[in-house]
C-alpha positions as CSV (number, residue, x, y, z in Angstrom):
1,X,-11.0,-4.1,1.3
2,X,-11.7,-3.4,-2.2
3,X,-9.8,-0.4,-2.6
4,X,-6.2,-2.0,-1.4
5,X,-7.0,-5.0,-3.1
6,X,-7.3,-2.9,-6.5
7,X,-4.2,-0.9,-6.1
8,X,-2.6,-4.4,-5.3
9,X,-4.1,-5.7,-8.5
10,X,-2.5,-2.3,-10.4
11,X,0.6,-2.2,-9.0
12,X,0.7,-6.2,-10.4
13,X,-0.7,-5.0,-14.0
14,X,2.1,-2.6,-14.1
15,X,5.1,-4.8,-13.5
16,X,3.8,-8.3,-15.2
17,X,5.8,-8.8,-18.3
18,X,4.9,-10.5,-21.8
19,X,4.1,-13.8,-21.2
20,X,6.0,-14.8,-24.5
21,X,9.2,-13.5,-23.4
22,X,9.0,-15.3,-19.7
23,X,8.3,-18.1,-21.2
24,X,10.6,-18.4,-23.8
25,X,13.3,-17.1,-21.6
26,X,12.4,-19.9,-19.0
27,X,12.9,-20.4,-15.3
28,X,16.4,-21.2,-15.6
29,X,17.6,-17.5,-17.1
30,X,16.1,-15.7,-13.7
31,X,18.3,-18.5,-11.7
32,X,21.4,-18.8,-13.3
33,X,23.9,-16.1,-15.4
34,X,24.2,-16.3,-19.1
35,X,27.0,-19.0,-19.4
36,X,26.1,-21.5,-17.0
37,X,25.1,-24.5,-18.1
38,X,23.6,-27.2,-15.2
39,X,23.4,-31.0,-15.3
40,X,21.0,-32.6,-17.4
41,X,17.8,-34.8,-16.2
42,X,18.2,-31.9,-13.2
43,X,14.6,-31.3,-12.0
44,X,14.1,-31.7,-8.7
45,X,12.9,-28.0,-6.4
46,X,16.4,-29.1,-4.0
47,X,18.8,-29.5,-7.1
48,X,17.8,-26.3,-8.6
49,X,18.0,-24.7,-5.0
50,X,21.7,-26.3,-4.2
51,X,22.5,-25.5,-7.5
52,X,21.4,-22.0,-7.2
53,X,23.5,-21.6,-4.0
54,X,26.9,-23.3,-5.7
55,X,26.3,-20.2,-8.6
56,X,26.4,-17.8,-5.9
57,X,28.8,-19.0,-3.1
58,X,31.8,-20.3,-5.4
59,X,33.5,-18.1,-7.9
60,X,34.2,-19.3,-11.6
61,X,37.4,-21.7,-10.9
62,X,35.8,-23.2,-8.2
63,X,32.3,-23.8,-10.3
64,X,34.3,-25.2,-13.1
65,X,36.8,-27.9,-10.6
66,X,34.4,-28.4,-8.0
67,X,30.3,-27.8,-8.3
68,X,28.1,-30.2,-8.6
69,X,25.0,-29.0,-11.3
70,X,26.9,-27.6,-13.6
71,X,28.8,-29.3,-16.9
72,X,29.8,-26.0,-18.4
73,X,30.5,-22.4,-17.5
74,X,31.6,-19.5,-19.9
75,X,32.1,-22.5,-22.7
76,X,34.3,-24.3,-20.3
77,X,33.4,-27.7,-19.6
78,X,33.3,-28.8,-15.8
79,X,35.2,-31.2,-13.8
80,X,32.4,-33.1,-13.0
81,X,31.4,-33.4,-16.6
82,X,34.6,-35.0,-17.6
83,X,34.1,-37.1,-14.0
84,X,30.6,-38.4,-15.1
85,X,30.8,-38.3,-19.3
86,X,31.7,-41.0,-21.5
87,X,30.2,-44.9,-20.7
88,X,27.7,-45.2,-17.5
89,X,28.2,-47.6,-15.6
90,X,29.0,-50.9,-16.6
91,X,26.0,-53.3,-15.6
92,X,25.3,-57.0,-17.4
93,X,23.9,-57.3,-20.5
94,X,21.0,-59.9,-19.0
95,X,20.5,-56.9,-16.4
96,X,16.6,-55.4,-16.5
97,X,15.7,-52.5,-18.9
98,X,14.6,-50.2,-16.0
99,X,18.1,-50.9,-14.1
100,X,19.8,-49.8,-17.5
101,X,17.6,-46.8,-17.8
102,X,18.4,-46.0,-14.2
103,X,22.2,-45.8,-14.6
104,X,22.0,-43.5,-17.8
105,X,19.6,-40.8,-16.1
106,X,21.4,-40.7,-13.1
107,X,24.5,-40.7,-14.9
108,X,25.8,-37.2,-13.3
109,X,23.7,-38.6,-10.0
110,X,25.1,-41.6,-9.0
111,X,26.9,-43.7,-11.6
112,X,30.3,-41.8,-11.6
113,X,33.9,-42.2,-9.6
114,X,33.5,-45.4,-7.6
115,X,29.8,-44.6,-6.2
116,X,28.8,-47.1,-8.3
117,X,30.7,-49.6,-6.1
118,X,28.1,-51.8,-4.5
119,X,25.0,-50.6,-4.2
120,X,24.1,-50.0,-0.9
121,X,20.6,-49.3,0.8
122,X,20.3,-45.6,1.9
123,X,23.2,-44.5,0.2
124,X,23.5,-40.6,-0.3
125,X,23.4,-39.1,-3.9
126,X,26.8,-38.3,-4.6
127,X,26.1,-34.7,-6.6
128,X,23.9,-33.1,-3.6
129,X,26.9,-34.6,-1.6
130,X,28.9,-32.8,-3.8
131,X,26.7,-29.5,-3.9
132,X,26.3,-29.4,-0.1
133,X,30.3,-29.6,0.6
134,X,30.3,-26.6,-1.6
135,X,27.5,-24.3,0.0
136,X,29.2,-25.2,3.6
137,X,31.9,-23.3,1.8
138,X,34.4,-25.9,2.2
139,X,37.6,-25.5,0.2
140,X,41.0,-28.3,-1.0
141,X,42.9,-28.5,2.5
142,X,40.0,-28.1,4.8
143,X,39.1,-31.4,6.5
144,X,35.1,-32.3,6.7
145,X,33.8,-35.4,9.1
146,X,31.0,-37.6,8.6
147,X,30.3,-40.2,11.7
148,X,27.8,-42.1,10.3
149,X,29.8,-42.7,6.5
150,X,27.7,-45.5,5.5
151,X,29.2,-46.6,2.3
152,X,31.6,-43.6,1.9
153,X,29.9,-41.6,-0.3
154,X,31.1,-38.4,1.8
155,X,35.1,-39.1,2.2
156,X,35.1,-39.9,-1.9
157,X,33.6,-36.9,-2.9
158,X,35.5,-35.1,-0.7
159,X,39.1,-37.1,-1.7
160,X,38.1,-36.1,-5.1
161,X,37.7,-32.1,-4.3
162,X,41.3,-31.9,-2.2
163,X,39.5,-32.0,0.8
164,X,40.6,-34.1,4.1
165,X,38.1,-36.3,5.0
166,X,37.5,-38.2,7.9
167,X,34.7,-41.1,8.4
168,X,33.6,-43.3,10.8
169,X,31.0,-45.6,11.2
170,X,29.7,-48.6,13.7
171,X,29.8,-51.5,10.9
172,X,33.2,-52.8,10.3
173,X,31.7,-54.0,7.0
174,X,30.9,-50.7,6.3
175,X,34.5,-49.1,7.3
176,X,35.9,-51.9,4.3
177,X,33.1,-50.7,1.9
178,X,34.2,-47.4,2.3
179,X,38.0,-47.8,2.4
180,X,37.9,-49.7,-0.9
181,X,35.8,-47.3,-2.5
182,X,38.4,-44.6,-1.8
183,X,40.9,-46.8,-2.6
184,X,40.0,-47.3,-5.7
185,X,40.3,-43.6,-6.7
186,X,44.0,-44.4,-5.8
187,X,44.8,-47.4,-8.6
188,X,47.1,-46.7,-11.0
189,X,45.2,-46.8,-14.6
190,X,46.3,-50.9,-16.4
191,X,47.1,-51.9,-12.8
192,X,44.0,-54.1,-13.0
193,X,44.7,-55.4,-15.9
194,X,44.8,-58.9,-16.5
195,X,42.9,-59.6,-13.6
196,X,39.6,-60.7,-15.2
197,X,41.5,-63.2,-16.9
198,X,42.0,-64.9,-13.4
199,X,38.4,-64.7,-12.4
200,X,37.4,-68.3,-11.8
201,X,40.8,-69.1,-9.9
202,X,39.9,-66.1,-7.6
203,X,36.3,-67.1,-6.6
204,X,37.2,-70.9,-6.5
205,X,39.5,-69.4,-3.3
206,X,37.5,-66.5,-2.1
207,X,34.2,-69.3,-2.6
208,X,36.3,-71.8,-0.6
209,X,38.1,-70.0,1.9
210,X,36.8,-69.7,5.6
211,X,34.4,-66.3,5.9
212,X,37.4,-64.3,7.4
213,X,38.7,-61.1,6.2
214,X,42.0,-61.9,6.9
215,X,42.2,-65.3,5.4
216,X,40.9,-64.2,2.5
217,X,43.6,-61.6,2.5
218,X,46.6,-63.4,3.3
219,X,45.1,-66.4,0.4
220,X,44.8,-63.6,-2.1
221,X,48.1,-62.8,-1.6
222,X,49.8,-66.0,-1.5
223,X,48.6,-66.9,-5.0
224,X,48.6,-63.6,-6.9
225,X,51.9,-62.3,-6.8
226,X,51.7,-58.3,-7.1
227,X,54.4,-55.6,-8.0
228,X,54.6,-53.2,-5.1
229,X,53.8,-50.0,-7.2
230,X,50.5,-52.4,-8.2
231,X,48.8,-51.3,-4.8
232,X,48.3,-54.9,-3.8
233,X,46.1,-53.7,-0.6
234,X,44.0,-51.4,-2.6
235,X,43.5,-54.5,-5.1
236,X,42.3,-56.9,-2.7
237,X,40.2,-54.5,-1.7
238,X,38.6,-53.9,-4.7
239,X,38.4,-57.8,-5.7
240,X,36.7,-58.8,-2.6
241,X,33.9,-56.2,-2.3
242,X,33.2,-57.2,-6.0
243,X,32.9,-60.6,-4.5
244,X,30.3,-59.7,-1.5
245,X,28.5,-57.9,-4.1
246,X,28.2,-61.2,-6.1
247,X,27.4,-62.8,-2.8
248,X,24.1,-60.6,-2.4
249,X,22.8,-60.6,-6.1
250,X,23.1,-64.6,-6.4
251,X,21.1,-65.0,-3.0
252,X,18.5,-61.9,-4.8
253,X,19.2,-63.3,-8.4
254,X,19.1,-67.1,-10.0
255,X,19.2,-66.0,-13.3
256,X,22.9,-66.5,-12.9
257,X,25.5,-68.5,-11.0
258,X,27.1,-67.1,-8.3
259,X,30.6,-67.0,-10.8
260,X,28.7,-65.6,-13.5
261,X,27.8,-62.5,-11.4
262,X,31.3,-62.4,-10.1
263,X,32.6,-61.8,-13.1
264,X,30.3,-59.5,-14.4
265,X,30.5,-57.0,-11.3
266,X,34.4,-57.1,-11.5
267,X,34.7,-56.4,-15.1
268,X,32.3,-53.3,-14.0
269,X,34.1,-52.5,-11.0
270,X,37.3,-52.5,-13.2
271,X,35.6,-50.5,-15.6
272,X,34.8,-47.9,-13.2
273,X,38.4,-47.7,-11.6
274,X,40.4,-47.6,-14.9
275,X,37.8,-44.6,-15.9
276,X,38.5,-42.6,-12.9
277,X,41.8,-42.9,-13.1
278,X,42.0,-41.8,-16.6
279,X,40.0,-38.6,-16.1
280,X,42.1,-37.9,-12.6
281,X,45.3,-37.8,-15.2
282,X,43.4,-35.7,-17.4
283,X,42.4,-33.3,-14.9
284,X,45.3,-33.6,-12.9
285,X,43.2,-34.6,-9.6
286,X,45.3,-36.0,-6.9
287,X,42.9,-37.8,-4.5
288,X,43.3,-36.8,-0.5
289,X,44.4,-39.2,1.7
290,X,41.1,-39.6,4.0
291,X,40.9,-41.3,7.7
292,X,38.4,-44.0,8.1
293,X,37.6,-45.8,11.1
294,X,35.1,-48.2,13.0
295,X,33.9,-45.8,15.6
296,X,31.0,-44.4,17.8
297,X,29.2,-41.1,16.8
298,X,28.0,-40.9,20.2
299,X,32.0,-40.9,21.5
300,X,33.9,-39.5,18.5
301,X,38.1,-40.3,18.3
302,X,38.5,-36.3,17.2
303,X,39.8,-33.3,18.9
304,X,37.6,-30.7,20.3
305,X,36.8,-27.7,17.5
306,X,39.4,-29.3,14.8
307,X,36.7,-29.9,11.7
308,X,35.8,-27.7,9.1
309,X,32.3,-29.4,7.8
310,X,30.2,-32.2,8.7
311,X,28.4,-33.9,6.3
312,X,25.8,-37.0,8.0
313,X,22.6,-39.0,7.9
314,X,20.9,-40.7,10.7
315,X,20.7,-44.7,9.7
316,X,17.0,-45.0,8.6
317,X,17.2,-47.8,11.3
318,X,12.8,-47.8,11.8
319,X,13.0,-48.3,7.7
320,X,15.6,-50.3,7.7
321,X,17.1,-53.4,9.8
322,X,20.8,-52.8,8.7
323,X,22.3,-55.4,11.0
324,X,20.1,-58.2,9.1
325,X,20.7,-56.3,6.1
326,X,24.7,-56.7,5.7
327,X,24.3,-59.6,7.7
328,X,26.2,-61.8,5.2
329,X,28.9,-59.9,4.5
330,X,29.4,-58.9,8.5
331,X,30.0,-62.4,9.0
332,X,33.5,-62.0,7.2
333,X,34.5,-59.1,9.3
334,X,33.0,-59.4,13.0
335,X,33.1,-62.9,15.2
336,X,30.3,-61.3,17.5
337,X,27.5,-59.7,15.4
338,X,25.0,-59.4,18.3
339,X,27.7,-57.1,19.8
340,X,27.2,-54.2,17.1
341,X,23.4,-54.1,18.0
342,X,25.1,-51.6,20.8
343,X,26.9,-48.9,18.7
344,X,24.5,-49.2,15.8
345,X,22.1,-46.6,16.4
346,X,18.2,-47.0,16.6
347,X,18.7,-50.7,16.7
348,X,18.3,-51.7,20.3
349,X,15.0,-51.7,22.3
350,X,12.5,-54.7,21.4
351,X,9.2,-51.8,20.6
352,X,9.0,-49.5,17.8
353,X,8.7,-46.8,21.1
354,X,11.5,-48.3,23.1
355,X,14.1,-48.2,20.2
356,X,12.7,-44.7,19.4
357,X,12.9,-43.3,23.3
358,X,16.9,-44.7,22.4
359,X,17.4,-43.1,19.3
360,X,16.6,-39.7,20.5
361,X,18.9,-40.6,23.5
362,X,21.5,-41.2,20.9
363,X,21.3,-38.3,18.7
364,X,21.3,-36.3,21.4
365,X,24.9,-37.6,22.1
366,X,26.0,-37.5,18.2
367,X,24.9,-34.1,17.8
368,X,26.8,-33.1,21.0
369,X,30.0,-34.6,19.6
370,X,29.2,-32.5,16.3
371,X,29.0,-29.6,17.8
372,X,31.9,-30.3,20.3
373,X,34.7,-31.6,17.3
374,X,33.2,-28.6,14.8
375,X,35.1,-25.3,14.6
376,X,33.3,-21.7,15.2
377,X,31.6,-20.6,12.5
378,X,31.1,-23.5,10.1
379,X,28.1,-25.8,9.4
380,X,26.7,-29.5,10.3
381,X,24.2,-30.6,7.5
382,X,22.2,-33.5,8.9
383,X,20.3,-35.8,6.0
384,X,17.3,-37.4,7.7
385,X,13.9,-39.2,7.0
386,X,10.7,-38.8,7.7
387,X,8.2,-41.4,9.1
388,X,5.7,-39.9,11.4
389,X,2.9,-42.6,10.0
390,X,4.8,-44.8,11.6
391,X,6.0,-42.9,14.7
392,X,2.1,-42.0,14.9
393,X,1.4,-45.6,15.5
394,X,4.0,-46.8,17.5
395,X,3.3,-43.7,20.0
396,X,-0.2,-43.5,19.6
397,X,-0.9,-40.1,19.0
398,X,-2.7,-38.7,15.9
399,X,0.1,-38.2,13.3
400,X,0.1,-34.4,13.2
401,X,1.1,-34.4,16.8
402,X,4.6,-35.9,15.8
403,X,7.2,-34.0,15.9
404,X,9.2,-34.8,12.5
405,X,12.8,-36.0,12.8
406,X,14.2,-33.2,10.9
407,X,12.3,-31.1,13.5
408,X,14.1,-32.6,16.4
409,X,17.0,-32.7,15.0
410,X,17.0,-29.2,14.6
411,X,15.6,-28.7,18.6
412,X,18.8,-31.1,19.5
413,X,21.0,-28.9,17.7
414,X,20.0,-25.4,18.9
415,X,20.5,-27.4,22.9
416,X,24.0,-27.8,21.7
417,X,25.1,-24.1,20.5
418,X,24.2,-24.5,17.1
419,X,22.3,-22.3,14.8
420,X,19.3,-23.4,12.4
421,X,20.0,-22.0,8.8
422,X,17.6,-23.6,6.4
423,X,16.0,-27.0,5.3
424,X,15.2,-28.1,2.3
425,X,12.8,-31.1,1.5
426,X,13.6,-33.4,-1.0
427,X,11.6,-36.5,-1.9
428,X,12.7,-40.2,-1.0
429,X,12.6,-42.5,-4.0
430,X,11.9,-46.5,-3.1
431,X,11.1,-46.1,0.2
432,X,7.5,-44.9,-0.3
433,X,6.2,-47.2,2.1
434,X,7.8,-46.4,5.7
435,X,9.7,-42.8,4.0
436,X,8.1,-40.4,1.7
437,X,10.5,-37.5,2.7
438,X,14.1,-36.4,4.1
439,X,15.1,-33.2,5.1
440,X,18.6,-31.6,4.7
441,X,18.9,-29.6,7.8
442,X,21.7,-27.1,8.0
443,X,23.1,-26.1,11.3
444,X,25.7,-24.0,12.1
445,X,28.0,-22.9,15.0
């Protein structure tokens, strides 16, 4: 053995380069062409590698309109630097020092377009989002699906890249979430003006008002008289998810009255609309018109081979209880809520194993639906967690004999015609205790 492992050790002499120049030339100059400048506080081993893909897959018009890690190319700024520069996100001024920190390093992350719009649990990061719509090689007039849409993270970037979206998802209060988020991208810049002004009057009636979407509505309407080029839907919509937003930091937060944060997350959510809508001008975006609907995954409301891309993650149900979660603002939008424990999936069964056994079941059917509404030849990216400690437990087999989610996933897939491309890790931040790690798992047909 010592002879090959000399000639190995040669043949490695031979080709190493001076240290000094690899160094100084850095990682970045073997990944990316001269002229291609990626997001800052980008440092995560998936970001570089989705970012690595986006260099190679789109050419130079698409990088600069539509990629997701890169602010400049050739000495051409990006659309999504123009998207995500200027003032994060507006948060209060009594707010923590870490939350402020959070929102200026994830500036090009999360705090951009209307993301920032109530800040649900589980909630995808908008750039990979971004990033993986643009590796699935997805282009303006394609349409992409995501049946689990949570809080809408996939139909707004998508709206914002001239791409049809449609989303569905079990929770009617996540259907509204959703809606108004896209929405939003829709408001006419100074529509909102003046509307922070009448603060107080709107939460004395929102506060008041039975907990009924439709009331709320129709009483909104009745004492704010709107022009019909103001987009009074789209405003209501905007108003009232500011208001269940104050609704969950005063029960979280006594710092504050329940008014106080009401007017603090609307002059933010303003804040946010009236800057979108100043860069879509500016970049002369015209947001798609995107289709979203309470619906089942597991029976999908979508003709057979008719999407382009499909973009989802699996609620972390064992991590999370969403039900009891969103429970407050449910109230407003369903009269039954025990009803939703049956389309929610990985919520029903009373043991860890039981709801489990029915989560697989359930998959199974989603996956089917994917690969039934997906056309030839294009990819389903599945986002999902890891939590074999505590699958270990509740199945009672050592944890090395679990079979990951991402790897069953992909077993449910290759059952249903597709193909497995790649997966790439990425680590779960804030949910160290029950998920340390998701996957993104890329199938294709």
């Amino acid at each position: 053995m010592a002879e090959p492992l000399n000639k190995f050790n040669e043949n490695i002499t031979s080709e190493t380069k001076n240290p000094t120049d690899v160094i100084q030339q850095g990682m970045y100059y073997n990944l990316f062409s001269e002229g291609m400048d990626i997001s800052p506080n980008l440092s995560e081993v998936y970001e570089l590698a989705l970012a690595y893909y986006e260099s190679k897959i789109l050419t130079k018009k698409e990088l600069i309109k539509n990629s997701a890690y890169f602010v400049k190319v050739d000495d051409e700024f990006t659309n999504h630097y123009f998207i995500c520069t200027g003032d994060p996100v507006k948060i209060p001024e009594y707010s923590s020092s870490r939350l402020k920190s959070f929102f200026i390093n994830n500036q090009f992350r999360t705090g951009y377009s209307t993301h920032g719009l109530f800040p649900y649990r589980g909630k995808f990061h908008p750039q990979m989002i971004k990033a993986i719509i643009n590796i699935m090689g997805l282009k303006p007039g394609n349409t992409i699906l995501d049946p689990m849409m949570g809080s809408g993270t996939v139909p707004v970037e998508a709206a914002l890249m001239g791409i049809k979206a449609i989303g569905v998802d079990s929770s009617p209060f996540c259907r509204f979430m959703a809606q108004a988020k896209c929405d939003a991208l829709k408001i006419k810049h100074k529509c909102l003006d003046g509307l922070i002004d009448k603060y107080e009057s709107i939460f004395s009636n929102f506060n008041s008002c039975p907990k009924k979407i439709n009331v709320q509505k129709d009483l909104f309407f009745k004492n704010n008289q709107l022009s019909e080029e103001s987009d009074s839907e789209k405003i209501f919509n905007l108003i009232f998810l500011a208001f269940l937003d104050s609704e969950g930091y005063a029960q979280r937060s006594k710092r504050k009255s329940h008014i106080e944060h009401f007017k603090s997350i609307l002059e933010r959510y303003i804040t946010a609309v009236n800057k979108i809508a100043v860069v879509e001008k500016h970049l002369n975006i015209t947001p798609v018109q995107t289709i979203l609907q309470q619906g089942d995954a597991r029976n999908l409301d979508v003709e057979n081979n008719s999407i382009d891309g499909i973009i989802f993650s699996p609620p972390y149900s064992f991590a999370i209880d969403y039900l009891k979660n969103d429970l407050s603002h449910l109230k407003y939008f369903e009269k039954n809520i025990s009803k939703l424990n049956k389309s929610m999936i990985g919520m029903r069964g009373k043991s860890l194993k039981e709801k489990y056994c029915i989560y697989l079941e359930d998959m199974d059917k989603v996956i089917s639906e994917c690969s039934r509404v997906l056309k030839k030849g294009r990819f389903c990216t599945i986002i999902i967690g890891t939590n074999d400690s505590q699958l270990s437990k509740a199945l009672k087999i050592p944890k090395e004999n679990v079979s990951g989610l991402n790897k069953v996933v992909i077993d449910i897939g290759l059952s249903k015609g597709l193909s497995h491309v790649r997966s790439l890790p990425r680590q779960i931040v804030g949910m160290a205790n029950t998920m340390r790690q998701e996957y993104i798992v890329i199938l294709k047909k």
